[in-house]
N, C-alpha and C positions, 0 to 999 in steps of 0.2 A: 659323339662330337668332341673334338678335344677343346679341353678349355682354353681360354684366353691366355694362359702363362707359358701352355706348350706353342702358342699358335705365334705370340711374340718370339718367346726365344729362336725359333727357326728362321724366323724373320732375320733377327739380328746375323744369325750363323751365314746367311745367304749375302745381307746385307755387305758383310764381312769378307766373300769370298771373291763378291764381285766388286766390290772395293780393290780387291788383290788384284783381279784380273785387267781393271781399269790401269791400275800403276804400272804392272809389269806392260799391256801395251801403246800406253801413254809413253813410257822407257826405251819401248821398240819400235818406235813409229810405224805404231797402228799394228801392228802385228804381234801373236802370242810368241813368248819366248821361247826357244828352246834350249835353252840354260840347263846343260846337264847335271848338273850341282846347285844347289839350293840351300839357302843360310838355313838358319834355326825355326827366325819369324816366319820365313815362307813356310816352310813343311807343319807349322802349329798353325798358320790360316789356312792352309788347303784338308789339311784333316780336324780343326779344328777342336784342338788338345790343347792343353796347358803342358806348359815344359816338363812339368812332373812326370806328364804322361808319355812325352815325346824321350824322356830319358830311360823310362823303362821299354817302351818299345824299343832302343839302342842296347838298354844292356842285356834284352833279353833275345838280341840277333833276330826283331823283325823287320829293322828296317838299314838297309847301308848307309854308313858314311864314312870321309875320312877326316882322319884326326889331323892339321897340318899343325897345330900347337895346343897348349893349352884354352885357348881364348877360343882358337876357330877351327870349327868343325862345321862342317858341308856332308850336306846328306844325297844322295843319288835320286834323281828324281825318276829313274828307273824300280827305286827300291820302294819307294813311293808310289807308285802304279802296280806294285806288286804284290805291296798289305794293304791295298784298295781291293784288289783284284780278286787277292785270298779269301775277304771277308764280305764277296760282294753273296746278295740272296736274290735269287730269281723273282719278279713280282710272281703274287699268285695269280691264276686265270678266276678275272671276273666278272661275270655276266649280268650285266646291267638291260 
């Protein structure tokens, strides 16, 4: 059984996602975006990373974006379904 500290934090990470998905279609009345480009804060609540970690997945070409200045940068939310996709693990079969 997992303990009570793994069982919150997942709470929070979900808490956090659908938080996301409540704004973005509160934004698009009532409907999900489909916003090809996506700032910094989206792509760290949909994969839930800290910037540390969303800058290495950038500089190490897992995930696209583009650079239009120093300030802002827009990630592909195609590039995004991609190293989801990559790193997805099949459930195992289980017999209950």
């Amino acid at each position: 059984m997992e303990n009570y500290s793994e069982v919150e934090k997942e709470l929070k990470r979900l808490t956090k996602l659908l938080n996301f998905w409540a704004h973005e279609m509160k934004a698009n009345n009532g409907q999900v975006s489909k916003k090809e480009w996506l700032s910094k804060q989206d792509v760290m609540t949909l994969l839930n990373v800290c910037s540390k970690t969303l800058y290495t997945y950038k500089k190490n070409g897992l995930i696209g974006y583009s650079k239009l200045s120093d300030k802002v940068i827009l990630y592909s939310r195609e590039s995004v379904k991609k190293l989801l996709e990559s790193h997805y693990v099949e459930p195992k079969n289980q017999n209950t």
